[in-house]
N, C-alpha and C positions, 0 to 999 in steps of 0.2 A: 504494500500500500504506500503512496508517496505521501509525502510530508504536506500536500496539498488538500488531500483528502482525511488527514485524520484529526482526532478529538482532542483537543489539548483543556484542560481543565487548570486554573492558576489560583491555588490559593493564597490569600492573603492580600485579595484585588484591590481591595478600599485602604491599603498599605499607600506610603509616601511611592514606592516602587511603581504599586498596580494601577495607580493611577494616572502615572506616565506611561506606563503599559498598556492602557485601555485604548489612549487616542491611537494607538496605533495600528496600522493597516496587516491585518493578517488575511493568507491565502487558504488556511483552514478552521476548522470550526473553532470556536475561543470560548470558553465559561469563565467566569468569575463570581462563584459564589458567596451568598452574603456568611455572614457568620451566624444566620441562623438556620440558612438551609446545610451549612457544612461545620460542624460544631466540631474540629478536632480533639479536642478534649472528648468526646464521645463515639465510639465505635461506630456503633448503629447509625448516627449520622450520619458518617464518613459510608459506610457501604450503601446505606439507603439511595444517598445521590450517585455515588458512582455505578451502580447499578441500573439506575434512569438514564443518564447520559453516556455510559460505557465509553469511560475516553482512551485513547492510545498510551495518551501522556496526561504523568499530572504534575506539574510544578507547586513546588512546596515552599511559600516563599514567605508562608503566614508564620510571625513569630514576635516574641518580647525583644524588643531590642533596648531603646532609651528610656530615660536616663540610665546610664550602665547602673546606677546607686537601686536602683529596683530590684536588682538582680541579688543583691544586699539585702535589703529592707523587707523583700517579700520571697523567699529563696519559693513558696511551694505555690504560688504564681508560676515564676521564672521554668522550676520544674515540671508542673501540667502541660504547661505550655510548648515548650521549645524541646524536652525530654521524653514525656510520655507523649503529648500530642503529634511529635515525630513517628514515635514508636506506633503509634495508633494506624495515622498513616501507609507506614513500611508496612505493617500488618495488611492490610486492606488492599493495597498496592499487589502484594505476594501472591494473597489468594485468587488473584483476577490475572495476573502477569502484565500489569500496568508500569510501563516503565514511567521511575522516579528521579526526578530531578529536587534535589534539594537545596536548596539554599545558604549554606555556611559561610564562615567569616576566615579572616587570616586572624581573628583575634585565637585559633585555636592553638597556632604555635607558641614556641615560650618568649620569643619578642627581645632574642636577646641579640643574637649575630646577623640576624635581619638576612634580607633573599634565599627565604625558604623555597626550597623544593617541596614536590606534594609526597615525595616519601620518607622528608625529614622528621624526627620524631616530635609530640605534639604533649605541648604541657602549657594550656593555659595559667594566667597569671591572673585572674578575674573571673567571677561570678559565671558573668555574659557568657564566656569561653568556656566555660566550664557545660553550661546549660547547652551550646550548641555545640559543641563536642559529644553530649550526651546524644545530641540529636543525630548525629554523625554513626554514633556504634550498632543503632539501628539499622541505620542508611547501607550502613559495609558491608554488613550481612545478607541485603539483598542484591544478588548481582545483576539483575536488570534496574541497573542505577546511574546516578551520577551524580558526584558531589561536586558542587561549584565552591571552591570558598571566598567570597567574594570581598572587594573595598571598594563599595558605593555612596555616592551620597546624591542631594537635592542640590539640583541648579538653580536658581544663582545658590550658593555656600549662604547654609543659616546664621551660622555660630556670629558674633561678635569678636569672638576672639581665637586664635589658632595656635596649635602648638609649636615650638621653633624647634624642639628636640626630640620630636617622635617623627618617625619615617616610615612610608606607608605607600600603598599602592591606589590612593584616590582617584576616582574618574567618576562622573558624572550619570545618573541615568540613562540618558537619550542616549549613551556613547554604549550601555549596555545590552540593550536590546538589538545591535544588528549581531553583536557577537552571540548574545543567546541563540538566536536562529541557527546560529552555522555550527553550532556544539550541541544541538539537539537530538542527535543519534548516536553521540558519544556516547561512555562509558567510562567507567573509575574516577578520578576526581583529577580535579584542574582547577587551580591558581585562576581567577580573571582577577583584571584589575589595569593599572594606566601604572607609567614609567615611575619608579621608585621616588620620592621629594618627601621634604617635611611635610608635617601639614601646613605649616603659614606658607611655603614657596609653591603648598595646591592653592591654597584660599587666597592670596593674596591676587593673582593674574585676575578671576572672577569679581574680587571682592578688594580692591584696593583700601579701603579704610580698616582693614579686619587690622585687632590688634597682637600682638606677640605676646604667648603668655607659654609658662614651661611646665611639664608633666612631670617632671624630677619633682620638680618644687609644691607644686599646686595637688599631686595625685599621691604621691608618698608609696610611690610602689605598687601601685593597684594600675597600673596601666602601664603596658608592653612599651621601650620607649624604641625596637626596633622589630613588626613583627611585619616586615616590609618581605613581598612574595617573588621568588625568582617566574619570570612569564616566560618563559622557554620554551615549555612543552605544548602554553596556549599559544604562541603565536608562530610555534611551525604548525599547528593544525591549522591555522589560519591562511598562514601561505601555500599552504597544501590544497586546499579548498575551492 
């Protein structure tokens, strides 16, 4: 069946993500269900609808992410959510043979020597990392999958202020979606993300008044100050393609 004709189903639509995802023109079927027709946290939800609309693909992209201090403050939040609600998923996904795209982060590495490979070994430093790592151990086990781990954010850049000493792999939304398409039939897990930079020399080009603030000083060791991803293996698929 060609990628024209099949069902792609994205959770997590009404997301900062999914909604830059929506305007956009797709050649096959697209679902974005609400969070009450597809309640992750719940089994039976999750199979009731993919059972209605039998999709090929489901993007998994619904999760706790900000404030990282959430992650802290409410760990079994954080856990329903981005740990069992993955795991729910991966379940559900298995029984039908729905290939799974999931959506993880580079915060999963330990953030220290920065340009991680996707087979370097994986020790978050935070909550967040912890929670989506969790969601990852599911994800590995099924091998009709694919782990993104991704560093995106919202165009124009939110923050007021950027970090000068953490180094990362930032790119923009819009900039994500034509890569999504072309790693759609992939498999095991891939790095996405834009050229290694601080975050103020990401935020600054978009956002010229963003001010300089430091993750040494301000985060006290609760944030990776280098969990920056080597893109090697995404952008020879890319040239390949």
């Amino acid at each position: 069946m060609s990628i024209s004709k099949k069902r792609i189903v994205f959770t997590g639509g009404n997301g900062r993500f999914g909604k830059v995802l929506q305007k956009e023109n797709f050649n096959y079927k697209v679902f974005f269900p609400s969070k009450s027709d597809f309640n992750i946290t719940k089994i039976k939800s999750i199979e009731k609808y993919l059972d209605i609309y039998k999709p090929n693909i489901l993007v998994h992209m619904a999760a706790l992410s900000r404030p990282m201090s959430i992650h802290d403050n409410d760990i079994v939040k954080s856990i329903n959510l981005n740990i069992i609600g993955t795991a729910n998923i991966t379940n559900a996904c298995a029984k039908r043979n729905i290939k799974l795209i999931y959506f993880s982060t580079l915060y999963v590495y330990q953030g220290v020597k920065g340009n991680y490979k996707e087979t370097d070994p994986l020790l978050p430093v935070n909550n967040y990392g912890w929670s989506k790592l969790g969601g990852e151990s599911s994800v590995q086990m099924y091998k009709n999958s694919l782990i993104l781990r991704i560093c995106m954010t919202e165009k124009p850049f939110v923050h007021k202020s950027a970090f000068v000493d953490v180094k990362t792999n930032f790119i923009f939304h819009d900039k994500v979606i034509p890569i999504l398409k072309k790693v759609l039939n992939k498999k095991g897990i891939i790095n996405l993300g834009g050229p290694i930079k601080t975050v103020y020399d990401f935020a600054v080009k978009n956002k010229p008044d963003v001010k300089k603030i430091s993750a040494k000083k301000s985060q006290k060791g609760k944030f990776p100050l280098n969990p920056s991803m080597s893109l090697k293996k995404l952008n020879r698929i890319l040239n390949n393609d």
